[in-house]
VOMAR-192997 format. One record per residue (C-alpha): residue number from 0; x, y, z. Coordinates in nm, 4 decimals. Example, Ala and Ser with C-alpha at 12.3 -4.5 7.8 and 13.67 -1.06 7.14 Angstrom:
BEGIN
<rec><pos>0</pos><px>1.2300</px><py>-0.4500</py><pz>0.7800</pz></rec>
<rec><pos>1</pos><px>1.3670</px><py>-0.1060</py><pz>0.7140</pz></rec>
***
This chain:
BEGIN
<rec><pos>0</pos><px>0.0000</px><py>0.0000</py><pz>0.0000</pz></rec>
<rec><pos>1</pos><px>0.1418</px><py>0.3111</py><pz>-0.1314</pz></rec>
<rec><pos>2</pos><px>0.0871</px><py>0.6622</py><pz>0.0965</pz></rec>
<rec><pos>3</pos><px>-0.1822</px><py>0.7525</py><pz>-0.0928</pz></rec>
<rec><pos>4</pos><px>-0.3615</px><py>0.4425</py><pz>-0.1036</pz></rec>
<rec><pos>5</pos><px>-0.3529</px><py>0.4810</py><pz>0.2650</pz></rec>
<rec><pos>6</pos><px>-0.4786</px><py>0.8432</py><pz>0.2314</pz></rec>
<rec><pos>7</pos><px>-0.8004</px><py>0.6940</py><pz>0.0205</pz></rec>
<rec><pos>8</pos><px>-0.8485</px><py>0.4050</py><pz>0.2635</pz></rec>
<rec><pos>9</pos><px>-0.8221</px><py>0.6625</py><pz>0.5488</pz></rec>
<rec><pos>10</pos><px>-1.0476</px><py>0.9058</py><pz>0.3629</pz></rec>
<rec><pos>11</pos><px>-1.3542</px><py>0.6251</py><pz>0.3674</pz></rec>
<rec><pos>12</pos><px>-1.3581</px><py>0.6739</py><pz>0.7389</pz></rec>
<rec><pos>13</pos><px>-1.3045</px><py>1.0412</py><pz>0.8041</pz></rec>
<rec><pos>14</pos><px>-1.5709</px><py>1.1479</py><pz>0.4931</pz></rec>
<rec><pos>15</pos><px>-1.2577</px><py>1.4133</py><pz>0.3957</pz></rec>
<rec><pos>16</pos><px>-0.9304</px><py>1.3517</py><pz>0.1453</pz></rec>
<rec><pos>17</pos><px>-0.7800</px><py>1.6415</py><pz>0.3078</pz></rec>
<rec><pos>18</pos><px>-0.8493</px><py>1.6076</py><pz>0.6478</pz></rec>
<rec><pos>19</pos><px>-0.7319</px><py>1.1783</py><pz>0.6234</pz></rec>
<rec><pos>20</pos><px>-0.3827</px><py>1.3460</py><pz>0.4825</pz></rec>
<rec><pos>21</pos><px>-0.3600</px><py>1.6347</py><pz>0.7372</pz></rec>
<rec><pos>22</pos><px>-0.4253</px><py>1.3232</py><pz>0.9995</pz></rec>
<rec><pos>23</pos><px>-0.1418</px><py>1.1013</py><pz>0.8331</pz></rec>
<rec><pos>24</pos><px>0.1093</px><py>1.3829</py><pz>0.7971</pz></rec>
<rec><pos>25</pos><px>0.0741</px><py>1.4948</py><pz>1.1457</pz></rec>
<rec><pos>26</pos><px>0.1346</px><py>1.1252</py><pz>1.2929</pz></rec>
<rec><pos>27</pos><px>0.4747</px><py>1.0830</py><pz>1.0556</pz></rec>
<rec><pos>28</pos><px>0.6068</px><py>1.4182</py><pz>1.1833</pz></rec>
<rec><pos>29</pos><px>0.5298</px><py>1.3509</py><pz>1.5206</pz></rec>
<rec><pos>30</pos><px>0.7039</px><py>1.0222</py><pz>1.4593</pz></rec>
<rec><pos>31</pos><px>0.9704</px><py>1.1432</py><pz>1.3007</pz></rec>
<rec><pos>32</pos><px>1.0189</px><py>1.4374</py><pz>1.5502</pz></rec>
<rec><pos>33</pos><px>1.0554</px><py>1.2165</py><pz>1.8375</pz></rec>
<rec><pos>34</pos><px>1.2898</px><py>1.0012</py><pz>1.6921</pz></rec>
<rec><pos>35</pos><px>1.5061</px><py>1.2939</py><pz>1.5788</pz></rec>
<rec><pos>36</pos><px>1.5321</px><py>1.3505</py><pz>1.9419</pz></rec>
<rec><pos>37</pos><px>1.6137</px><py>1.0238</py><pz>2.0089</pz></rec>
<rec><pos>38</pos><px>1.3024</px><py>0.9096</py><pz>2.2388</pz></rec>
<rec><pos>39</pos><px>1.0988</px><py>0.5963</py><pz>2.0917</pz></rec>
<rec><pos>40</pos><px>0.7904</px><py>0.6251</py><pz>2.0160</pz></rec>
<rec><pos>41</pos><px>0.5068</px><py>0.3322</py><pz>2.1836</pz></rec>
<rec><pos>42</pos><px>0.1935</px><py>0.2780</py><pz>2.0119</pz></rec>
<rec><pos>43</pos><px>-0.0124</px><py>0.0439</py><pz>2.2215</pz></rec>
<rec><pos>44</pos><px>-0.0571</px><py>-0.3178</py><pz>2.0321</pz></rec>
<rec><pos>45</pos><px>0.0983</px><py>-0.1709</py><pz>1.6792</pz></rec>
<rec><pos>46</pos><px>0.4650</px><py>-0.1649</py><pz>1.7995</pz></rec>
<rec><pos>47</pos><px>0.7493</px><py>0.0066</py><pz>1.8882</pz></rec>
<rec><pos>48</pos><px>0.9447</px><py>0.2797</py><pz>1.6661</pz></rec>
<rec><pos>49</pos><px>1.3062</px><py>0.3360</py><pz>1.8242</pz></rec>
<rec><pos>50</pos><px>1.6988</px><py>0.4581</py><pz>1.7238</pz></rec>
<rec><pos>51</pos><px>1.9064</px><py>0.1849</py><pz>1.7539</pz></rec>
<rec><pos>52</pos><px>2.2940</px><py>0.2670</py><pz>1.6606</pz></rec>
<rec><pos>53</pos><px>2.4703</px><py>0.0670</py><pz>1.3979</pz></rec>
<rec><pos>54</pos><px>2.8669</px><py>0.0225</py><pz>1.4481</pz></rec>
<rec><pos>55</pos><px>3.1292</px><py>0.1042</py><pz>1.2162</pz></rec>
<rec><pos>56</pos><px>3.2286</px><py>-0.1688</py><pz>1.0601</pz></rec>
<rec><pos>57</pos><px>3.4360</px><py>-0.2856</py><pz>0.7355</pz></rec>
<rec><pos>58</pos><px>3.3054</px><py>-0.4254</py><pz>0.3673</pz></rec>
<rec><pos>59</pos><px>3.4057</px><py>-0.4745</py><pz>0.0646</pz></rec>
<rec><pos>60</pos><px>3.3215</px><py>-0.3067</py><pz>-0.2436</pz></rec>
<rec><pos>61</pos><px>3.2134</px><py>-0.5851</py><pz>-0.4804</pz></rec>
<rec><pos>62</pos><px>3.3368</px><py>-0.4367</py><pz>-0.7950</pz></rec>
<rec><pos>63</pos><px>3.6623</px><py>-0.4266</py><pz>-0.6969</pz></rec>
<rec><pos>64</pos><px>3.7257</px><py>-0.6436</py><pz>-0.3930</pz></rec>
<rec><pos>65</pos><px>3.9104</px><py>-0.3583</py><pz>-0.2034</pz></rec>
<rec><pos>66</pos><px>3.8415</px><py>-0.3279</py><pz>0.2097</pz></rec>
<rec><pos>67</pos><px>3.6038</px><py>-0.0119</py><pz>0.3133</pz></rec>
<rec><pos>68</pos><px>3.5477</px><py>0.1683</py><pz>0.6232</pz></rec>
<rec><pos>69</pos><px>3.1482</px><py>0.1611</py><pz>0.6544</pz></rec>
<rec><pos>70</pos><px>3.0903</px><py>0.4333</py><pz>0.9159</pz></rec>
<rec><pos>71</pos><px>2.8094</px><py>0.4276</py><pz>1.2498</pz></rec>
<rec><pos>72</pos><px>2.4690</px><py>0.4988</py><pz>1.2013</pz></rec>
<rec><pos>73</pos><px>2.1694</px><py>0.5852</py><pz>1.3474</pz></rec>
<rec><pos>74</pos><px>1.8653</px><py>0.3579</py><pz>1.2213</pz></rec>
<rec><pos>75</pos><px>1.5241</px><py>0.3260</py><pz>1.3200</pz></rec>
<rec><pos>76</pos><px>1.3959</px><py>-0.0039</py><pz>1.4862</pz></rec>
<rec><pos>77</pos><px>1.0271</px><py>-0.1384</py><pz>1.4518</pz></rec>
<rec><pos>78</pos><px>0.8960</px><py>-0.3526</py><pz>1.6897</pz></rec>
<rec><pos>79</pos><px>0.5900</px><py>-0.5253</py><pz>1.5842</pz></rec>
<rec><pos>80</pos><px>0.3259</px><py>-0.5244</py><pz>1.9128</pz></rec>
<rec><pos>81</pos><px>0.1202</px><py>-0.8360</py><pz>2.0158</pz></rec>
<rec><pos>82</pos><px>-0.2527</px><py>-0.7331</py><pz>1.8458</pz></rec>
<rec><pos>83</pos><px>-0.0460</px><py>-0.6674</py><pz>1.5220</pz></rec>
<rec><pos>84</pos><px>0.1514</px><py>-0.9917</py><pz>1.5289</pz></rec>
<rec><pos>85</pos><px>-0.1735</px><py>-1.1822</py><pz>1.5946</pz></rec>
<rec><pos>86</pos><px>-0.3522</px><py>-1.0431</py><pz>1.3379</pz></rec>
<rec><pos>87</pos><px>-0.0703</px><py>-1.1483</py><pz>1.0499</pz></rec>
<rec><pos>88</pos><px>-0.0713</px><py>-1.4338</py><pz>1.1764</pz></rec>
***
């Protein structure tokens, strides 16, 4: 499901296209916000959005086989909560 398919779906329930996008941009930014500042963010029986740090570590470019430094990272965790495990089950 693409972002605007979401937007559609979303719109069947709130009777307004602009008000179902308004809804769904406000919840990313407030996602993404949060986890700018580092905090996690807990939605109740959906799951989990945190920063979880990724070492450095070393590769290999595949082309040519020579060693790389492949600096740390910040990257964002999802943790899947029990009503939305269940229901892909």
């Amino acid at each position: 499901m693409t972002k605007t398919e979401l937007i559609h779906h979303m719109s069947e329930k709130l009777d307004s296209q602009k008000e179902a996008q308004r809804a769904l941009e406000s919840l990313l930014s407030a996602i993404s916000d949060t986890l700018k500042k580092g905090d996690s963010v807990s939605l109740t029986g959906f799951g989990t959005f945190k920063i979880s740090k990724r070492n450095a570590r070393k590769g290999r470019n595949p082309q040519t086989g020579e060693e790389i430094k492949i600096p740390s990272k910040n990257v964002v965790r999802f943790l899947p909560g029990k009503h939305l495990k269940d229901a892909v089950k």
